[in-house]
N, C-alpha and C positions, 0 to 999 in steps of 0.2 A: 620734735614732732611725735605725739604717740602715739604708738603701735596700733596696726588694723587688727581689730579683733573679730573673730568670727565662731559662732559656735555650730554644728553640722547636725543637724537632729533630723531621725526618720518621722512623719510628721504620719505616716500610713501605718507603722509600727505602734505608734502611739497610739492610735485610733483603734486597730484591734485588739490589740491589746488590755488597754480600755476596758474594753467589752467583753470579751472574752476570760480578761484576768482581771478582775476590779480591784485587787488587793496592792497591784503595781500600780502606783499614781504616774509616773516616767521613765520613760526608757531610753536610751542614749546610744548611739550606734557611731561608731568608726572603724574607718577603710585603713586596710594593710594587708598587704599583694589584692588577691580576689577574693580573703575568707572573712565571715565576719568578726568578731569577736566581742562579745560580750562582758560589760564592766561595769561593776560598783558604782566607780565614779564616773563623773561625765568629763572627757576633754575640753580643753580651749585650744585651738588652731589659731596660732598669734604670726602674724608676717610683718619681720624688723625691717628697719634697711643697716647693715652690716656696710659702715664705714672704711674697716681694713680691705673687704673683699672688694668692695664697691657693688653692691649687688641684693637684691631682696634675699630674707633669709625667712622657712616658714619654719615653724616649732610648734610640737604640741607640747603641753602644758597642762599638767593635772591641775582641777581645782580642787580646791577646800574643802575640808570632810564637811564645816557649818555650811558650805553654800551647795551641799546637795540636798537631797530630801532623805531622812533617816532610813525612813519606811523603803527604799530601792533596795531591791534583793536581784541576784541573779537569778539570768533564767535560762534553765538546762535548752540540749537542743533538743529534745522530745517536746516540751511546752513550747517552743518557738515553732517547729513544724505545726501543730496541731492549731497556734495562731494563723499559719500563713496556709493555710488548707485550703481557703477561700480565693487570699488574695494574687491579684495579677496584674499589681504595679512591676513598674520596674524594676528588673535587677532580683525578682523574688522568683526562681524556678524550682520546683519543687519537687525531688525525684522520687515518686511515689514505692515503686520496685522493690529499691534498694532501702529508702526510710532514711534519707539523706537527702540533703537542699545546696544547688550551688549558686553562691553568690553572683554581686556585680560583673558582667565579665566573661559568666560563663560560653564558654562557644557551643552553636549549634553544631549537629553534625552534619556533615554536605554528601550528596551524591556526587560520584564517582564520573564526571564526564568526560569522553576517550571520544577525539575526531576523527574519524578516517574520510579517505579520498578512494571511492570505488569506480572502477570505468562500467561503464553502462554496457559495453560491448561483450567483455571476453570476462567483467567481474573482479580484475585485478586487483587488490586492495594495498593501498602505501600510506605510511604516515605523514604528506606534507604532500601539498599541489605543484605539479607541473603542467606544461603549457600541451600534453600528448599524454596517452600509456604508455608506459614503459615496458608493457608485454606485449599489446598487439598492434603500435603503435600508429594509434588512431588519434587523432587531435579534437581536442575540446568537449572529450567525454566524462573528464575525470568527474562525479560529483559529491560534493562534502555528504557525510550522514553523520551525525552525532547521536554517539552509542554512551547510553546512560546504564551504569548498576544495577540491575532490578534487584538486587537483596534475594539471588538465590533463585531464584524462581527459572522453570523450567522452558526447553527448548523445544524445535518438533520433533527430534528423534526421542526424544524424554519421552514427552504426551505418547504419541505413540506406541512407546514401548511399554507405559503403564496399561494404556486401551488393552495392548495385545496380550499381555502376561495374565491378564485377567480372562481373557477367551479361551487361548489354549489350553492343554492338557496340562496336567501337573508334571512336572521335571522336562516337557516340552523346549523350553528355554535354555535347558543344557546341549551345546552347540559344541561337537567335535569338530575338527577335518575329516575329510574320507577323503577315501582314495576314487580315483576318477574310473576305478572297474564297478568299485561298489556303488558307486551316485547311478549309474546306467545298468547297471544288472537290472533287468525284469520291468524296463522302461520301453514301451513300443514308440519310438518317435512317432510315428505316421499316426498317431493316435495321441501324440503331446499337445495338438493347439484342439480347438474346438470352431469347427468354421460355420460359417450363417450361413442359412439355407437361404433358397429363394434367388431371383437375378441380382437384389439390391442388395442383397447379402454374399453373393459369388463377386461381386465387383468392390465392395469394402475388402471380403479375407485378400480378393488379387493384390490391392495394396498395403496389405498386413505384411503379406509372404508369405499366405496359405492359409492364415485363419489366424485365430484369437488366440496367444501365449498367457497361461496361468499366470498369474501375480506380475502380469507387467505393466508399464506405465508407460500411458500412452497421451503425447501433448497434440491437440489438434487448434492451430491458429486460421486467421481466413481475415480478410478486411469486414467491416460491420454491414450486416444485412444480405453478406453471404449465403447462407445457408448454415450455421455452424450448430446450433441449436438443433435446427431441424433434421440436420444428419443424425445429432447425436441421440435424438428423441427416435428417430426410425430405429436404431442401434440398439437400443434401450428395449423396445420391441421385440425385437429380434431374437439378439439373447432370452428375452422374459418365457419368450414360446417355447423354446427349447425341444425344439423338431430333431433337433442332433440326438439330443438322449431318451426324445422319446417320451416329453413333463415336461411342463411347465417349469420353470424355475426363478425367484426373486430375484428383481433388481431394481436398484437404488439409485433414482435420478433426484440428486439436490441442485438445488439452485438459489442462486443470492443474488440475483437479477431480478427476477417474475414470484410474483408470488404462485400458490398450486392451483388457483383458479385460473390464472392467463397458461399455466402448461396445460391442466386439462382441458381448456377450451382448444386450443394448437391441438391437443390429441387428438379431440373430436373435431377438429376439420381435416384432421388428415386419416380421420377411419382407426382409428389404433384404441383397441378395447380388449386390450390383451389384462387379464385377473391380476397377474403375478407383476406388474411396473408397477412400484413404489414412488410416489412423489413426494419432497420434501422440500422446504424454502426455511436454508439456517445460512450465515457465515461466520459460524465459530466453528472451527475443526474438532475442538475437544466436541463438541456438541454432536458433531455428524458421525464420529467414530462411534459415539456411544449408542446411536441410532445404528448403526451399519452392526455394532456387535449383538446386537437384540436381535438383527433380521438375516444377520448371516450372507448376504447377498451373492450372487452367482457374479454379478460386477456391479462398481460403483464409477456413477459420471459424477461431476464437479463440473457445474456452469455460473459463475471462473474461477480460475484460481486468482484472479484478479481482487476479487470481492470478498471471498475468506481472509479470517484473520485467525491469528493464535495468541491466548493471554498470554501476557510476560514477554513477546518481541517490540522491541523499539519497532516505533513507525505504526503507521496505520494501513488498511487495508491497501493491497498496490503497492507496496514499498517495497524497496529491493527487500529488508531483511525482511518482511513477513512473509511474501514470495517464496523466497529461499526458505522459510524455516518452515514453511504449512506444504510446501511440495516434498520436503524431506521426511516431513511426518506422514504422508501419504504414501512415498516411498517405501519406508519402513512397512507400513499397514501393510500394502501389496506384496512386498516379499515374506513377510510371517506368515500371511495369510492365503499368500498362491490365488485372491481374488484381484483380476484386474481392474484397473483405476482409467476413468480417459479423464483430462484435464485439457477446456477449453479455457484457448487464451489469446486474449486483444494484441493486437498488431499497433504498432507506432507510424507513423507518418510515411515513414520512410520505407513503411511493409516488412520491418521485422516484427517478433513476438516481442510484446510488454515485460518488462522485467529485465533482472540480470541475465547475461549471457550464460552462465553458467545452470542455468533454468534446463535450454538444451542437452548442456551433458549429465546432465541427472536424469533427465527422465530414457523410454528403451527405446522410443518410436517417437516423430516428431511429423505430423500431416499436416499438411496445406492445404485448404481449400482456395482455389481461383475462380474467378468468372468475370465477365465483362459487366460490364456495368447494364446495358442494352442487349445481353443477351440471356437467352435460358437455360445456359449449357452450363457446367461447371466442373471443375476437373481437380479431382482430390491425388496430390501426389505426397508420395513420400523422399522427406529430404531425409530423414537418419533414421536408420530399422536395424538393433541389436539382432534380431531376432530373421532377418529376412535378407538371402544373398541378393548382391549387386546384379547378377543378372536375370533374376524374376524382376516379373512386370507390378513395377511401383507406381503404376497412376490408373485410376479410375475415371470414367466417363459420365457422368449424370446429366439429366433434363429435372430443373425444376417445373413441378405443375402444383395446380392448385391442391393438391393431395398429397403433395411433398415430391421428394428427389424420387426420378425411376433412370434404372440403369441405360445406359444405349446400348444396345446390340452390336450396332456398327458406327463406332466413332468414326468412319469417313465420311459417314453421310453430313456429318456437319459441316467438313471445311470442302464438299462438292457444292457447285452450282443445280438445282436442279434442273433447269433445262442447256441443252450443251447438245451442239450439235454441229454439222463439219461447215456450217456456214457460213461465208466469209464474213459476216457482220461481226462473229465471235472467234474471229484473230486476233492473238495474244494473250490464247490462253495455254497454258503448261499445267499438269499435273507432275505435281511434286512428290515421292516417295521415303520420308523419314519416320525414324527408328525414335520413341521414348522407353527408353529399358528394353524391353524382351516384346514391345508393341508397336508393330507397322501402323502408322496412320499414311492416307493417302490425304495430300490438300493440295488448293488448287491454286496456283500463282495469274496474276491477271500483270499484263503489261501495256500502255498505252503512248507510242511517239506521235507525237504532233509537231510537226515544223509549221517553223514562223513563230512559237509562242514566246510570251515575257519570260516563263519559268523557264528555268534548268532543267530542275527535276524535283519529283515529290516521291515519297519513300514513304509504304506503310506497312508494318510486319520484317521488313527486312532490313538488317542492319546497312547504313547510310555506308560505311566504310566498305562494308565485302560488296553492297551494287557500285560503288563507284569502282573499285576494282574489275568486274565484271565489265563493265561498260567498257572501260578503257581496253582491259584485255579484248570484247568484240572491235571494238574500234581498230588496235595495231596488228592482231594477230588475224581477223575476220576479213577486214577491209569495210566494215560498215563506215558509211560516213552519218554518223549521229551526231556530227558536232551543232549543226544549226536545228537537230531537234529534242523539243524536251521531252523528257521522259518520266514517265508516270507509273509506279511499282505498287502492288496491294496485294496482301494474302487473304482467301476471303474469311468470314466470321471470327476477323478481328486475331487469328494464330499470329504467332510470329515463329520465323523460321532463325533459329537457333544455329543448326548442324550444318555444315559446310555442303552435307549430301544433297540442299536443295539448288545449289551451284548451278547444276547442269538446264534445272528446271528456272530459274531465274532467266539464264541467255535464252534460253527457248522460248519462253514470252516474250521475250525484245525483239528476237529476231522475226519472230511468225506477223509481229505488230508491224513494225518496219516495212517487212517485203509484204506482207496485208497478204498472208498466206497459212488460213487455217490450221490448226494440228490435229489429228484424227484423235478420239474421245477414247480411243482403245491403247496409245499410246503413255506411258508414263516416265516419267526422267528420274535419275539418281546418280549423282557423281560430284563429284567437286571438282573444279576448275583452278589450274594453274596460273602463273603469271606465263607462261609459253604458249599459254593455250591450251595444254594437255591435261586428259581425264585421269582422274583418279578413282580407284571401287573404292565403296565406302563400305563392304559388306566381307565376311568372312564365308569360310567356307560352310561352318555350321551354321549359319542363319542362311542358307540358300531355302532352306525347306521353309523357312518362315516366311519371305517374299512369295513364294509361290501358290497365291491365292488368288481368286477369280476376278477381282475388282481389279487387281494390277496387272493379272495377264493381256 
C-alpha cells in the first residue's frame, strides 16, 4: 500500500509575500515545538504503516534540490516581520515592542482571578464557603465577590493621598509621633467642635455631643423618604452661614442621586439662599476631591455613598469593595484635611445601612433617622459617636413641615393626648416616664379591658412578653380577675416602650381600665415591676435633678 503523502504549506504566507516580496515565487513553512523555521527546501510529511511496531509512523523527508524552485532564498526574520505587519490569520502574532513574532501556539496572557466569600454583616473575608460566619456567626450571609488584577492601579487611600499631597503645604506629609502633652498644649477643647446655631442647629450638635468635630466622618442612614437629604441640605446651610465665626463660610453638597436643578429647587422650597452652599452632582470620587481641593470647603456632604464609585475598584457603584474603598478615600481627605465629611447611606430591608459592616467601624459617628410612616415627627439618634460620651443626650426631636425639619421644644407634647382629663370615659390612661440618654421624655400609655370578647389581647408599642408578664403578675400577686377579659395595650404616636421603667405605667392603665377608675393628669409612673410584685427605681441619685421638671411634677 503507498504511503500517505502530504505536503503543509502557508498558503497566507505565500500571498503576502507574493506581494510584498515578488522576487520569492514560494515559500514553505514547517512546525517544530512553537517556533517557526525557515528552509531552503520544502519538506514532505510521509505517514507509513510500520509493520514491526504495528502502528502509523510519520516522517519528514526532504525533497529534491530538482523538485524545488532554484530561485527560493531564505528569508531573514526582519523581512518576515515586515511581511506579516498587516496580517491576522492564524497563528501570526506579532510583538510590535520587542521587534519579535510568536508562533502557533503562543499563549495569551490571563488576568489574575482571586474569589473570596465576604459576610455582609461584620465583613469577614475567607477563602471557600460555609453554610455561617465564622466571626459573627451569622447564617447565610457569606457572599462570593470576584477580585480581578487591575495591573497596578490604585486604591481609595492612594486617590486620596495623591488629591491630599497636592493641597497641603510642602514637607506637611512628613508625619512624626508626639507626645500626648504636645498634641494638647495650646488646644481649648470647649473651642474644639464648632456648633450650629439656631434651634435646628442646638438639636443636630445635642446629637453630635456638642457640636461639629474637625476632620470627622460622619454616616447618616434612615429608611427612603425619611428625611435624609433634607436634613442634610438644612446642615449644609447652616454651616455655609457661619454665625459661629462670624462669615460666611463654603460648603460642598454633591450628590449622585438628583441632579443641581432638583437640589436647588428643594432649596428654594425650603427658603435656603445662603451665597456660600456649593452644589455639585458627580459619582467619581477622584472627581469630587478635586472639586473639594479648588473650593477648600468648611464641610463636604456625600448624597450616597452608595452611588460614588472609584477608578480601578472591582465592582460597580454599591458594592461592598467600592463602598469600602470610596469611604476610605474619604476618610483619609477628612483626617489630612480636619474638614468634616457626612455620608448618607441606604438601609437594607431589614433597616440596617447598605454595604459592608465594616462601613460602621470606619466612619467616627453613625445617625439614624426614624419616623413613622404616618407620622410628622422624626427622631435622629445616634447609635456610635467617637467623639461624644454615653451619657449626653444622643437623639434629637424634629417635625417635618413643608419648609423642612423644625426642632420640637418639648418632645412630650408628641407622645401626650391633647385633651385628657379626670373623666371617667378616659380610664386607662397612665403617663409613662422614660429616660433616652441624658433625655426625660413623658408618653402616654392607653389600656382597654373588655369582657366577654373573642380576643385575648392586642399589644401595641409594648413588647408582647413583658405585658403578658405584667398581666399575670396583676393577676397573682393583685388579685385582679382578668382572666375572662381581653385586653387591649397602645402607646400613643406610634412610641414603643423599650425600658423596663414604663412597667409601673403599663399596670396602671390596666388597672384604672378594669376598676373604670380615672387617674388624675398630674400624676406620672416610673418603675419596673417584679415577678413578686415589687417596684424597682429605675433612676440614680444624679438624674434626680433631671426628672424634676413641670410636666412630671
Amino acid at each position: 500500500m503507498p504511503p500517505f503523502q502530504t505536503t503543509l504549506y502557508s498558503r497566507t504566507l505565500l500571498r503576502l509575500i507574493s506581494t510584498k516580496h515578488p522576487q520569492i515565487p514560494k515559500f514553505y513553512r514547517t512546525f517544530r515545538s512553537t517556533n517557526h523555521r525557515f528552509n531552503k527546501e520544502p519538506f514532505m510529511v510521509s505517514t507509513v504503516y510500520d509493520p514491526v511496531n504495528g502502528c502509523l509512523v510519520t516522517k519528514s523527508i526532504a525533497k529534491s534540490a530538482g523538485d524545488s524552485d532554484k530561485h527560493s532564498e531564505k528569508l531573514s526574520n526582519s523581512d518576515y516581520a515586515d511581511a506579516l505587519k498587516d496580517d491576522r490569520s492564524y497563528g501570526s502574532v506579532l510583538k510590535a515592542n520587542q521587534g519579535s513574532w510568536s508562533g502557533f501556539g503562543a499563549s495569551k496572557k490571563k488576568s489574575k482571578i482571586k474569589s473570596t466569600w465576604v459576610c455582609s454583616e461584620c465583613g469577614y473575608a475567607d477563602g471557600q464557603w460555609w453554610g455561617y460566619c465564622r466571626e459573627c456567626k451569622s447564617v447565610n450571609t457569606m457572599k462570593e465577590l470576584t477580585e480581578i488584577d487591575n495591573g497596578g492601579k490604585t486604591n481609595g487611600f492612594q486617590v486620596s493621598e495623591k488629591m491630599v499631597q497636592s493641597w497641603l503645604p510642602k514637607g506637611a506629609g512628613n508625619d512624626v509621633p508626639l507626645r500626648l502633652t504636645d498634641v494638647n498644649r495650646g488646644v481649648n477643647h470647649s473651642d474644639w467642635r464648632f456648633p450650629l446655631s439656631g434651634l435646628f442647629g442646638d438639636e443636630v450638635s445635642r446629637v453630635l455631643g456638642g457640636g461639629l468635630v474637625p476632620g470627622s466622618l460622619v454616616l447618616v442612614g434612615g429608611d427612603p423618604g425619611v428625611g435624609k437629604s433634607t436634613l442634610m441640605l438644612q446642615i449644609a446651610a447652616v454651616i455655609a452661614e457661619g454665625k459661629d465665626i462670624g462669615k460666611p463660610a463654603p460648603v460642598l453638597y454633591v450628590s449622585g442621586e438628583e441632579s443641581v436643578e432638583q437640589i436647588g429647587n428643594r432649596a428654594d422650597r425650603m427658603e435656603i439662599n445662603t451665597d456660600e452652599l456649593f452644589l455639585y452632582s458627580s459619582t467619581d470620587i477622584e472627581d469630587i476631591l478635586g472639586k473639594a481641593q479648588a473650593l477648600s470647603p468648611r464641610a463636604l456632604i456625600i448624597d450616597s455613598i452608595q452611588t460614588v464609585h472609584l477608578m480601578g475598584v472591582t465592582g460597580s457603584a454599591g458594592g461592598i469593595y467600592q463602598v469600602k474603598e470610596c469611604t476610605a478615600a474619604l476618610l483619609r481627605f477628612a483626617k489630612k484635611t480636619d474638614i468634616p465629611v457626612f455620608l448618607i447611606g441606604h438601609v437594607t430591608k431589614s433597616g440596617d445601612i447598605a454595604g459592608p459592616r465594616v462601613l460602621e467601624h470606619i466612619v467616627d459617628a453613625v445617625l439614624y433617622m426614624e419616623g413613622e410612616q404616618h407620622s410628622s415627627h422624626r427622631l435622629l439618634r445616634a447609635f456610635k459617636n467617637r467623639f461624644g460620651s454615653t451619657d449626653e443626650a444622643l437623639l434629637g426631636v424634629f417635625e417635618m413641615s413643608p419648609s423642612g425639619l423644625k426642632a420640637v421644644k418639648n418632645p412630650s407634647e408628641i407622645f401626650l393626648s391633647e385633651g385628657h382629663s379626670d373623666s371617667e370615659f378616659l380610664a386607662g390612661l397612665a403617663i409613662a416616664v422614660v429616660m433616652d440618654g441624658s433625655r426625660t421624655f413623658v408618653i402616654e400609655v392607653q389600656a382597654l379591658c373588655a369582657a366577654g370578647s373573642s380576643l385575648s389581647r392586642q399589644v401595641n408599642g409594648v413588647q408582647a412578653g413583658r405585658a403578658d408578664m405584667i398581666i399575670s403578675v396583676l393577676m397573682k400577686q393583685a388579685g385582679l380577675k382578668l382572666q375572662s377579659n381581653a385586653i387591649f395595650l397602645n402607646v400613643v404616636s406610634g412610641a414603643t416602650l423599650t425600658e423596663t421603667a414604663g412597667d409601673l405605667a403599663v399596670a396602671a392603665a390596666i388597672c384604672s381600665s378594669f376598676l373604670e377608675f380615672p387617674i388624675p393628669s398630674n400624676v406620672a409612673f416610673i418603675g419596673e415591676i417584679g415577678l413578686g410584685g415589687e417596684l424597682r427605681m429605675m433612676i440614680s441619685d444624679e438624674d434626680e435633678d433631671m426628672m424634676n421638671s413641670p410636666m412630671i411634677l
